[in-house]
Each structure stands twice: as structure tokens, then as C-alpha cells.
KERO-780111 format. One record per residue: residue in one letter; x, y, z of N, C-alpha, C, CB in turn. Coordinates in steps of 0.1 Angstrom, whole numbers, plus 5000, padded with zeros to 4 digits. Each point is the difference from the previous one (the first is absolute). Glycine has a CB too. Layout:
aXYZXYZXYZXYZ/...
//
This chain:
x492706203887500950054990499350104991501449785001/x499650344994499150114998500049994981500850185028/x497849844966500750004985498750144994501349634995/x499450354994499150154990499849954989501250205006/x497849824993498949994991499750114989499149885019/x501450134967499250144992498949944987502650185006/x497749944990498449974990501150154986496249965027/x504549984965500450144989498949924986503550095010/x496150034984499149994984501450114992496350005009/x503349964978500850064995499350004985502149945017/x498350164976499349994986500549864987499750305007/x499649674984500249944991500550114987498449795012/x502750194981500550084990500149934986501350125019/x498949914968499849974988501849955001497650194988/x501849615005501149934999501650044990497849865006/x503450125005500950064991500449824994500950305014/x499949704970500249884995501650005002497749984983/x503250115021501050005002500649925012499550194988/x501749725006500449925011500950055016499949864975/x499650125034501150065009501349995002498550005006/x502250105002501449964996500349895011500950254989/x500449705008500349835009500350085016501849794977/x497550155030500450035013501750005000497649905010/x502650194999501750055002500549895014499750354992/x501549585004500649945015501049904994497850025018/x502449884988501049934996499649844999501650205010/x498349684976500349885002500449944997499350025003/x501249865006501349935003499249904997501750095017/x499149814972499549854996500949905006499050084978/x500949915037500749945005500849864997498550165010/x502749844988500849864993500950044988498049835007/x501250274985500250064989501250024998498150095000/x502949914990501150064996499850104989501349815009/x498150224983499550144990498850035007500949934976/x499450185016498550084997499149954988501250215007/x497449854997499249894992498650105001501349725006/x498350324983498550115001499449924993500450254999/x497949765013498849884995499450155003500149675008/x498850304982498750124997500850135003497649865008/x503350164986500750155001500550025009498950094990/x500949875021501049975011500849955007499150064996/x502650005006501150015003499949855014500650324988/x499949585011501049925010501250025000498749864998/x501650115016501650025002500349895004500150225006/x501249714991500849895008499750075014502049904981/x498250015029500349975018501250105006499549744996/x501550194996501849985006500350165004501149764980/x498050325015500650165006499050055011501050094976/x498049825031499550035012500449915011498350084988/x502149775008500049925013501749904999496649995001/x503550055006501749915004499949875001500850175014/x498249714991500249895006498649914986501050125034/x499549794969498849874995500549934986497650155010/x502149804988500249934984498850024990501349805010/x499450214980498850084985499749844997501250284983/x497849665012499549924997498749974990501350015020/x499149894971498750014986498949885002502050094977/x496849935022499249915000500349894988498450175012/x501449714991499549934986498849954993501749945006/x497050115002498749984999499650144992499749825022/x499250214971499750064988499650075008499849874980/x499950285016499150115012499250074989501750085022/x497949984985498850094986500650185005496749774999/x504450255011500450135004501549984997498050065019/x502750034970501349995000500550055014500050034976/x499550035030500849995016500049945006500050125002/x499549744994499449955013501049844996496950155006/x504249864983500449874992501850045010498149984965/x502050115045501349985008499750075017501850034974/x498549925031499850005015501750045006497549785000/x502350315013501149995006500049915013500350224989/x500649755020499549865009501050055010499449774982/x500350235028500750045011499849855007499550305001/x502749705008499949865008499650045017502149874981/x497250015017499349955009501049955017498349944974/x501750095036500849935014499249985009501850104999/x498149755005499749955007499750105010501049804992/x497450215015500150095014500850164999500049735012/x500450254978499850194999499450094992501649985006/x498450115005498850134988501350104995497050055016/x502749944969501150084991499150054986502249835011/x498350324988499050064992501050084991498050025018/x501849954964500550034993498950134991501649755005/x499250374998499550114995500050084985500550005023/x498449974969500150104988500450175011497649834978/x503450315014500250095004499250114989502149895013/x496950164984499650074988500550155003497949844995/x502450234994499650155003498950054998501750034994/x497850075014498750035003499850164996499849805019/x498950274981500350125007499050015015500750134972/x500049975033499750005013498950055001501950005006/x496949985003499350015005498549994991501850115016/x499249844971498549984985499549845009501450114964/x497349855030499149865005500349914986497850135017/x502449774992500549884987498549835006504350105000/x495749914987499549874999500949894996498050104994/x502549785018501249944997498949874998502650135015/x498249804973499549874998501149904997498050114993/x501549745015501149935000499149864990501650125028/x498849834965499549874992501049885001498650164982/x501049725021500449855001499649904995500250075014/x500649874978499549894994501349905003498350114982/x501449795023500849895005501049934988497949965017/x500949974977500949914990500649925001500150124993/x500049825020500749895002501550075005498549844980/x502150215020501250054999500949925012499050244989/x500549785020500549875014500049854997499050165018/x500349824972500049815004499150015006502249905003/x496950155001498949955012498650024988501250115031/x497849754975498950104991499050095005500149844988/x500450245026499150095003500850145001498549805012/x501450304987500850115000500450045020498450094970/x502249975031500750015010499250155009502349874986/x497150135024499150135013501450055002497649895017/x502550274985500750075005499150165004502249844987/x498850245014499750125002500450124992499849895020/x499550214980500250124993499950165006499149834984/x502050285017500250085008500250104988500949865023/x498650254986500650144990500550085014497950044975/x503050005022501050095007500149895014499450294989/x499949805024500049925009498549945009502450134998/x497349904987498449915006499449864994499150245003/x500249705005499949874996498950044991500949855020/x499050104969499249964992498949934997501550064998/x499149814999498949914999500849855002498250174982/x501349695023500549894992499549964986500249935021/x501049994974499949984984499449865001502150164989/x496749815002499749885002499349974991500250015020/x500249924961499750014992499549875002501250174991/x498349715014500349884997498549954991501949965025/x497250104979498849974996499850074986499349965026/x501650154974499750034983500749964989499550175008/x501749784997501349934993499149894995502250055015/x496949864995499849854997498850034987500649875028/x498850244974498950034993500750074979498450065034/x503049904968500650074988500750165003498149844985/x501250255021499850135002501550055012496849964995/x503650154998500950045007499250125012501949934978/x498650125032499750095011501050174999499549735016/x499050334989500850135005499450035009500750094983/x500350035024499250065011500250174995500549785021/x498850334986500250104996500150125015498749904974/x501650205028499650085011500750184998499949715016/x499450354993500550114993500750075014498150044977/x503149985020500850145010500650114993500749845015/x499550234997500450114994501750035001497450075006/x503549954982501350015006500250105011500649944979/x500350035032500950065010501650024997498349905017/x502250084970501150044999500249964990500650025018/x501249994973499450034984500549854996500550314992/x499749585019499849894992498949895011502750044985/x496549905009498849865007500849894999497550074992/x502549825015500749875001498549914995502250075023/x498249834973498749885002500849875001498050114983/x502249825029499849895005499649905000500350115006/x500249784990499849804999500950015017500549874962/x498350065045500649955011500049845000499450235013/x501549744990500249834999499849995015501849934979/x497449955029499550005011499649815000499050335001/x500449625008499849865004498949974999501550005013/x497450094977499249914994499849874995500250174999/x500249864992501049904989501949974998497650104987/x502349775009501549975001500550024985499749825021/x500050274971500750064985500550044999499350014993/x501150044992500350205001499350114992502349925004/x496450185010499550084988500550084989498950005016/x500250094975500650024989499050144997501049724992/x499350284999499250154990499550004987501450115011/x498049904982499750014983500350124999498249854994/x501450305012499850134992499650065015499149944971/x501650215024499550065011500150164997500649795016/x497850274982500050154999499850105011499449934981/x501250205016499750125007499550084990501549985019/x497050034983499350114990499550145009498849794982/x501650305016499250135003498649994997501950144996/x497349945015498649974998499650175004499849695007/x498950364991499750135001499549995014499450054975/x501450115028500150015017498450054999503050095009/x496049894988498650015005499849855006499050194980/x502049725013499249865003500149975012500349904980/x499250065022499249935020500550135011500949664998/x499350454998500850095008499150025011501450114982/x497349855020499550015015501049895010497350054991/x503549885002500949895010501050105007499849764985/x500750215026501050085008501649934998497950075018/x502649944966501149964997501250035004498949984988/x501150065025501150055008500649925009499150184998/x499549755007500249855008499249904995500450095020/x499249894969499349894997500449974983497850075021/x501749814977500149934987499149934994501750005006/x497949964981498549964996500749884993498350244995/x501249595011500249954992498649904993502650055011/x497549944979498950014987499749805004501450264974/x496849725029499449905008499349954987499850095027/x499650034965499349944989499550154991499149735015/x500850254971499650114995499349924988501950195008/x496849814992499349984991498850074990501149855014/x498650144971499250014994498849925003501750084986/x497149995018498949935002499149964986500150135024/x499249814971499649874991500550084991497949865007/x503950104988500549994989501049865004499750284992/x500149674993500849864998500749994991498549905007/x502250184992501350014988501150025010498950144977/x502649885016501149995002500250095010500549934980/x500650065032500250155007500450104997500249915012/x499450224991499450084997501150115002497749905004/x503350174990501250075002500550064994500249895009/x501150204986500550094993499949944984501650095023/x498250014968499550125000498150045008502149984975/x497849915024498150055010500550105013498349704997/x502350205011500350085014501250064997499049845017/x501750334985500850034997501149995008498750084988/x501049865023500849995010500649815002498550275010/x500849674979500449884997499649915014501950094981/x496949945027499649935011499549864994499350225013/x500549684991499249894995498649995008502249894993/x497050074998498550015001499349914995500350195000/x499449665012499949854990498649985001502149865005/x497550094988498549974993499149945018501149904965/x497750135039499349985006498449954996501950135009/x497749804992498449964995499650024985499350075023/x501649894975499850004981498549935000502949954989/x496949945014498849904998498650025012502149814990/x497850295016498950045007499650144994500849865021/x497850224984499650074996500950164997498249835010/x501250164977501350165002499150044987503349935008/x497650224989499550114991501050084996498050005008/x502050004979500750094989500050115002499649884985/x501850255020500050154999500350024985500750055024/x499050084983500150114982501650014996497950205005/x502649744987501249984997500750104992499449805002/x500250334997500250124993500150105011498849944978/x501450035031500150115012501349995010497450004999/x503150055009500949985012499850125011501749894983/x498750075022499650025019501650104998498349685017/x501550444984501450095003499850075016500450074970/x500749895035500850015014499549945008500750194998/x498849715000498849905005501349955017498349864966/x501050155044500949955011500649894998498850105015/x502449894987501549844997500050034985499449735019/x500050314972499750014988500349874989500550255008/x498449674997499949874994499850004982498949925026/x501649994969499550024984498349954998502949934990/x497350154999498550004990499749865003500550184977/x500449745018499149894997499449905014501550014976/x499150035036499049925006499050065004501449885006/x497950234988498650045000499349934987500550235014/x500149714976499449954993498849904999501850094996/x498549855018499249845003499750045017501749794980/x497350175026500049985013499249895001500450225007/x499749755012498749914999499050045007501349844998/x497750135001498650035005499049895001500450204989/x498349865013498849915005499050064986500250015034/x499549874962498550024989498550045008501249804983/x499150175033498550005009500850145008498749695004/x500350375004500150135010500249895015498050244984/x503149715013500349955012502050025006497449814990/x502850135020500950015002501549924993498150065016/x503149934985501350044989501049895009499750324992/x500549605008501349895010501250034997498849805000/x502050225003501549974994500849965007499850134988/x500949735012501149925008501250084995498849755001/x501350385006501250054992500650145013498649944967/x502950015035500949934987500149835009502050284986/x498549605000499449914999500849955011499249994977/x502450075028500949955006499450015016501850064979/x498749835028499450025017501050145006499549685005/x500050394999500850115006500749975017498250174983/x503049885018500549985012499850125008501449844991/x498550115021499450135012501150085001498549875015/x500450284976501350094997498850175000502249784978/x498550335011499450104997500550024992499350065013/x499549984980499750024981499450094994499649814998/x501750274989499050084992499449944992501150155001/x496949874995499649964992499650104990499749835014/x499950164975499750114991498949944992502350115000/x496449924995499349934992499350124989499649795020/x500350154969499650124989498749944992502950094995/x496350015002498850004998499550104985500049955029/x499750014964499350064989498949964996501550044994/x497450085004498549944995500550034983497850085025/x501149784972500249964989498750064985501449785019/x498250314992498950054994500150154998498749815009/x500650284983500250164996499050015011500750064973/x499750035032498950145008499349895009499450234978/x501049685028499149935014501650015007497449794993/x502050115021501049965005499049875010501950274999/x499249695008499949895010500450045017500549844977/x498550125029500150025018500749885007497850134999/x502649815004500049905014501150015007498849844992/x500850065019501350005010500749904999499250115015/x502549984989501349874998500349985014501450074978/x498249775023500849915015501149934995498049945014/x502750074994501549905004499249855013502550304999/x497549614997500049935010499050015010502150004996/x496950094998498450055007500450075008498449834998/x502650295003500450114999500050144996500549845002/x498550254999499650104995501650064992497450025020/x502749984966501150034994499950164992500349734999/x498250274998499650134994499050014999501450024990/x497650075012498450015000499650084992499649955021/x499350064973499150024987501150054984497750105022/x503349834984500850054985499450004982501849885018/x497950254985499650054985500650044989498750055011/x501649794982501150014983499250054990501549795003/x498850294994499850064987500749974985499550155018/x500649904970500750004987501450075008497750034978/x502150045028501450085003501149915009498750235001/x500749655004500749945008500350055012500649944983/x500249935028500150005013501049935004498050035001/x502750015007501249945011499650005010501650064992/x498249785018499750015013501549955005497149975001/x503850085013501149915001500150035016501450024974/x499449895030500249965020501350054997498749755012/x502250294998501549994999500349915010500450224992/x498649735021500449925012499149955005501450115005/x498249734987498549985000500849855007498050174975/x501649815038500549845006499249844993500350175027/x500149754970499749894993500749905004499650124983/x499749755014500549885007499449894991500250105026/x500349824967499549864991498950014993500749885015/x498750054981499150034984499350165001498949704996/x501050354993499050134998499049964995501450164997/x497849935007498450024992499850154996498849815016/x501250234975499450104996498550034996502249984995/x497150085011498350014992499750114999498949855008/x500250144982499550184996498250004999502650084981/x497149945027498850014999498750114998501349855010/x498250134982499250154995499350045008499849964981/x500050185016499250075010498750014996501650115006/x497649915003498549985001499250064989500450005023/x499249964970499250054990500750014990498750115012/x502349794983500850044992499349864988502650145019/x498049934967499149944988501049924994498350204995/x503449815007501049894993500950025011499750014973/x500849855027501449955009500750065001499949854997/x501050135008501550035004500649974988500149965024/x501350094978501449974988501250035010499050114974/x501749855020501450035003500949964990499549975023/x501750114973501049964994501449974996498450045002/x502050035015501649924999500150085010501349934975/x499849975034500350005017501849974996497149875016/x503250194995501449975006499850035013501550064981/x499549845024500349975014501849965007497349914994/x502950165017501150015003500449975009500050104990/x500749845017500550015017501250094999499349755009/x500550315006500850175004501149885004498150275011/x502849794991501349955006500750095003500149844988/x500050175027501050115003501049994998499150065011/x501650024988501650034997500649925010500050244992/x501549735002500949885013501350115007499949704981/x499850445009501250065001501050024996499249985010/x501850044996501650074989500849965015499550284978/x501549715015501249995008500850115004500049834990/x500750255017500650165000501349994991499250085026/x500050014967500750074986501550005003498150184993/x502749875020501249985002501049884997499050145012/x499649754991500749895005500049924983499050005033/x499850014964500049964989501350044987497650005011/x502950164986500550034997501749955004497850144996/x501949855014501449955008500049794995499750265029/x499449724974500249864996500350014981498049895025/x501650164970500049994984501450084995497050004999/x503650045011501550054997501049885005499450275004/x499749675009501049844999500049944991499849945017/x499150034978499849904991500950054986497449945012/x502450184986500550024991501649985000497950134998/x502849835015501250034996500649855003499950285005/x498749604995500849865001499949964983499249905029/x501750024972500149924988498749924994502449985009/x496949985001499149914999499149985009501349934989/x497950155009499250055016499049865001499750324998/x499449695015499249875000499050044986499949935032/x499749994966498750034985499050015007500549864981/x499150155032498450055006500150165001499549785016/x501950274980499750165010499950074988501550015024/x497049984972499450084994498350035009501749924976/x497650185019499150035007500150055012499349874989/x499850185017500150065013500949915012497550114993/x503249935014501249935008499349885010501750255002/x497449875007499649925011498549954997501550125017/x497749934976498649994995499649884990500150245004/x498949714999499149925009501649945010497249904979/x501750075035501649965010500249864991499650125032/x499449784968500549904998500749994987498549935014/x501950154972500549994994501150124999498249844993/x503050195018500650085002501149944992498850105020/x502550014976501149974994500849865008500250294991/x500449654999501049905008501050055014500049914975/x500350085035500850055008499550165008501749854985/x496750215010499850065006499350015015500650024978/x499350055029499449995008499150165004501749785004/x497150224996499550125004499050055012500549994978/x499550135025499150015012498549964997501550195008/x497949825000498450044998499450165005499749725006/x499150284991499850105004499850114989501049905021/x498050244977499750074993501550004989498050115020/x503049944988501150044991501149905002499450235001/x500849704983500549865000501550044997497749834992/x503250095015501450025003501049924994499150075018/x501849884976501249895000500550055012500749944975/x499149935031501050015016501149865003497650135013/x502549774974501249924998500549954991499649985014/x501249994981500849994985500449885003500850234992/x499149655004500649835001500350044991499049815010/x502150184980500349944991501349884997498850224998/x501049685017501249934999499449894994501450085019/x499649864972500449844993499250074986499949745024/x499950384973498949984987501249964985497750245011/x503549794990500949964991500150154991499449715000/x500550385007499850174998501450034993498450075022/x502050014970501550084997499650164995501349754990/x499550295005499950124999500450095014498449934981/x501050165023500250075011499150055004501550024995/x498950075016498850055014499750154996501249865023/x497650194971499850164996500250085012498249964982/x502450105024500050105008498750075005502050014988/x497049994996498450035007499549895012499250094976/x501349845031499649955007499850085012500749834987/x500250285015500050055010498350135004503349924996/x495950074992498850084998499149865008500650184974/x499849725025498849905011500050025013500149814987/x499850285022499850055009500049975012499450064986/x499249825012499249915010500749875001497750114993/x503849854998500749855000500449965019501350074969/x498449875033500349945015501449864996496750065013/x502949884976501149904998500450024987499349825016/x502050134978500349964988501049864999499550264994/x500049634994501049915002500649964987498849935021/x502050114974500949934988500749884999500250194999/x500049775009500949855003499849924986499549985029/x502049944967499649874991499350074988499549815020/x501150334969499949984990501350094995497549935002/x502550144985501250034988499850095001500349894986/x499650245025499850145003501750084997497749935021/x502450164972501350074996499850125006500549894980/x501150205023499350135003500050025016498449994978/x501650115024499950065015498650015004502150144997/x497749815019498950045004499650135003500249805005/x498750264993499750155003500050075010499149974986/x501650115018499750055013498750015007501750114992/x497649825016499349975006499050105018501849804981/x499250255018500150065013498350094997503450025005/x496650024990498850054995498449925003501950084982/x498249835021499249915002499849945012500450004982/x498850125029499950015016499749895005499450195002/x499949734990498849875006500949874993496950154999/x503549874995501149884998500649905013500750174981/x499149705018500549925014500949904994497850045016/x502049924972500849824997500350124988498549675009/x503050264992500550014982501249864996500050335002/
//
């Protein structure tokens, strides 16, 4: 598996004290019925992104006003059913979407409920808070895409994990600067976020106003060897363009020896990963030599950090269960290694789109029932296993609606005429509901067999 490896320096510039502005995008305090600004920034109630689920209030104390109402999507025996946030986006800008969970008890159970999480029509990740819940601590996940059209979906898939019903605390779409990770091929691929940490800092995580892009950045080796940066300086256009302050602390070796790092802490599943790792010498006018292994993996050789700083990063680096990171000095060298803050990602390729026809054509049915199913949001046919109620679609490069069930759903309203734009329909079935209205002329529709 093929991956790239670079080496960018960049200069250090005279600190500005001015705060940055709030990253631009949209967040939803999921459950919410008002608006509600924490640290200057704007929350929105739910109810104008997502059609389906119940708003719901914790009764256990939180230390995050968003995190004191949850939304809860029901749960069916043995089916996969996926309830979609709809955001407005702009097109083809890169978003850092973040989704946060805190349980709370909200089911009656005392363990929080596994499901799944989708943006548009790609699978994402499973949701699986259980171990942080028990620990007090609520969960997030993070990952970055790029919009394909002027609105992103994000997806709670209810699935047979667990017998609950998942839920949501909060969920953002922040714009992020199109320099960031742009060696990734965001056309077919997606970054979702494995671990991003500050190396020996042991304070709070690390995020907007520091990071302006409001990334999180959690404390790593606070209590092992580390060293104080120059805290009057910043790293400008620095590659991913990480904040000042996690050059403030790293960790290091007090001997001219080699550097360990069980990082990141999480077991990795057999996949491909962007990694990124950042480096500042902590000293005026020297620098530091050695080499970076992955897993005793030649990762980078004689890497020479300077005051000016360094970005080493993989975009397609294959991985499989614990890491090892080492850095080991080069020969004749008079002080250790450093390092001081890594992120790590798994690629995810795209799951795809549905054809725009068909889509458009389904969202003019929908629009014209009284009470459509509450799953048909999000992409129609994408991920297959969580496809619309009563749909049915092809496989293959270019994904099709090729059947319309909609019998016994208890449906009214009427039949949009856009139906006749689904092209590829081979059946349709209405039977056994409150349908008004003439059916549409049909004839149009070559590949039609059952009606």
C-alpha cells in the first residue's frame, strides 16, 4: 500500500495577542428547544434540521450545557433504521464534523446504547460510548469531509447491536482551512480523527480560541520527561496549522538515547492512516537529528528540527493493533529526541451518492405525502444496509432506486408526479394506505414491470 512521506519547515513569527475569530459552520445542541451562546458562541435548537426522534432532558448534573438534553431515536427489533440531521453546507468548502454523547441514563438502562454514525452515504464509524460514560465522561468523535452539495446529512443508525434507543448530545459542522490535510484525496476519501494529542502537556484539552479551527488536542505524557517551549512565539503557516500551545511542552529524553511512544493509545483496526507528527526544537540556533519508526518501520530518516519547526506526515500509512512510535538519535548526536503533538486518522473512502435524479425525484414524493416514513432523510440508498424504508436500489458504480414498496406504511397525501424522473423503477407498490389524487402518468417509465 502506497503512502507519502514529507518534511515542510516554516518560520517562527512575533506573537500576535489577538483572539481569533470563532470558526464559521453551524451548532446544533441536540434536544434543545432555544438558542443558547456558551463562550460567544451561537447554539441552535435541533427541530429545523431533523424530522424524527424525541427531544429529551437529562436529570443527572453535567458540567457541558449541551450535554444536559439528548435527542433519542426509536429503536426496532432487527432493523437498520437511520435518522438524519440535514445541514446547510457550502459546497465543496472542508468541514470538521463533530458529533458528542453523553448517555445519562436516558433509556432506563445503566449502560448507554452501540449504534452507528453516517455522513451522507458513507459509513462512518460505530458509536460506542460505554467505557467513557462509566468513567463520568461524555464521548466524541470527529472527521473531516469535504461538502458535495449545498446540504451534508449526519446519521444515528439504529442497528442490532444493542436492544435501546441511540441518541445525540450535540452535533457540529465547522469549516476548516482548505490547506488542512489537503494532501488527502477528498474526492474519494474521508479522514476520520483516531487520536490527536499534545505531547508532555497535562492540562485541560487543548482548543478554540488556541486552535482556530476548534480541533481538540488532549493532554499526552504530562508525568514523563518533557520540556518547556518559548511561549512568546508561534509557528505561522505551519503544515495542518496546529496552535502555539502545543509546542509549548513536549516530551523528550534527559540521556542521548532513544524516545518510546505507545501512541496513539487506542488498538488500531486493519486499515490506512493519515499520520501527521509536529516537532519543535526547544532551543535557539541548534537543532536535533534522529530517526522516526512506526512499529520499527523506517517513518523518517535523519529528521533535522530546528527553532523553525517541522511537519513529518503519511497520507496512506497501513497499521494494525498497538503502535510503537521511536525516535532515535543519530550518531554522534549530543541531546535526544522531542516530539510534540501528533494526529492520527483513518482514510475512509467514500460510500457514494445516490443519482441526483433519483434522489430529487424521491424528495418530491416525499414531499407531497402527508407524513412520509421519518427515515427518508439522508442519502436514499447509501450505506445499503441503512437504505430508505421501502426502498430498493441497484449496486454497482452508479446507484439507482429500482423499487418503491410503500404498501401498509399508513401514507396520505398524494403521489408527486416527479416520480416519473426515477427512471431505473422496475416495480412500485402502494397498496393499504390514504393516497388521494390521481396516479401520474407513468408511461414514461420503460423498465417499469409491477404497479
Amino acid at each position: 500500500m502506497s503512502f507519502l512521506s514529507l518534511l515542510f519547515f516554516f518560520s517562527f513569527l512575533s506573537i500576535s495577542f489577538s483572539q481569533p475569530q470563532a470558526p464559521k459552520g453551524t451548532l446544533i445542541d441536540c434536544g434543545a428547544t432555544t438558542k443558547s451562546t456558551i463562550d460567544g458562541r451561537e447554539w441552535l435548537p435541533d427541530a429545523g434540521f431533523i424530522s424524527g426522534g424525541t427531544s429529551k432532558n437529562l436529570t443527572i448534573p453535567v458540567l457541558v450545557p449541551t450535554l444536559s438534553t439528548v435527542r433519542s431515536f426509536p429503536f426496532r427489533n432487527n432493523l437498520h433504521n437511520k435518522f438524519c440531521y440535514v445541514v446547510p453546507v457550502y459546497r465543496t468548502a472542508k468541514y470538521l464534523i463533530r458529533t458528542t454523547y453523553f448517555y445519562g441514563g436516558i433509556n432506563g438502562f445503566d449502560s448507554p446504547p452501540v449504534f452507528d454514525q453516517i455522513v451522507d452515504g458513507t459509513f462512518w464509524s460505530v458509536v460506542n460510548t460505554t467505557d467513557d460514560y462509566a468513567n463520568g465522561l461524555s464521548s466524541y468523535y470527529e472527521s473531516v469531509f469535504v461538502a458535495q452539495g449545498k446540504t451534508m446529512s449526519l446519521c444515528i443508525g439504529a442497528n442490532t447491536y444493542t436492544d435501546s434507543d441511540p441518541f445525540i448530545s450535540s452535533l457540529e459542522f465547522l469549516i476548516v482551512g482548505g490547506s488542512l490535510y489537503n494532501s488527502t484525496d477528498f474526492s474519494n476519501h474521508s479522514l476520520s480523527l483516531v487520536a490527536r494529542h499534545s505531547f508532555g502537556y497535562s492540562g485541560p484539552i487543548i482548543r478554540y480560541p488556541d486552535d482556530q479551527f476548534d480541533r481538540f488536542w488532549e493532554p499526552y505524557g504530562g508525568n514523563d520527561s518533557t520540556v518547556s517551549g518559548n511561549r512568546n512565539i508561534y509557528v505561522a503557516e505551519f503544515w495542518n496549522v496546529p496552535p502555539l500551545k502545543v509546542f509549548e511542552t513536549a516530551m523528550t529524553n534527559t540521556k542521548v538515547e532513544h524516545l518510546e511512544l505507545s501512541w496513539p493509545p487506542a488498538f488500531l483496526r486493519n486499515s490506512t492512516y493519515y499520520i501527521a507528527l509536529y516537532f519543535v526544537e526547544d532551543r535557539n540556533s541548534s537543532s536535533r537529528v534522529f530517526d522516526v519508526s512506526i512499529n520499527n518501520v523506517m517513518y523518517y530518516h535523519n529528521l533535522n528540527v530546528t527553532p523553525a519547526g517541522a511537519c513529518v506526515f503519511a497520507t496512506r500509512w497501513p497499521l494494525v493493533g498497538p503502535t510503537m512510535i521511536t525516535l532515535t538519535p543519530a550518531m554522534g548526536s549530543k541531546i535526544g529526541p522531542l516530539i510534540n503533538a501528533g494526529e492520527i486518522f483513518e482514510v475512509l473512502d467514500l460510500g457514494g451518492r445516490t443519482s441526483t435524479r433519483d434522489v430529487i425525484g424521491l424528495e418530491k414524493v416525499k414531499d407531497s405525502l402527508q407524513n412520509p416514513p421519518l427515515d427518508w432523510n439522508g442519502d436514499p440508498c447509501l450505506p445499503h444496509q441503512y437504505s430508505w424504508s421501502g426502498i430498493t436500489c441497484s449496486e454497482g458504480p452508479r446507484i439507482r432506486v429500482i423499487s418503491l414498496n410503500l404498501t401498509s406504511m399508513g401514507l396520505s397525501g398524494s403521489l408527486s408526479p416527479s416520480i416519473v424522473n426515477m427512471t431505473a423503477l422496475t416495480a412500485i407498490w402502494l397498496g393499504n394506505n390514504s393516497l388521494t389524487g390521481p396516479i401520474p402518468d407513468l408511461s414514461s417509465l420503460k423498465m417499469l414491470q409491477i404497479l
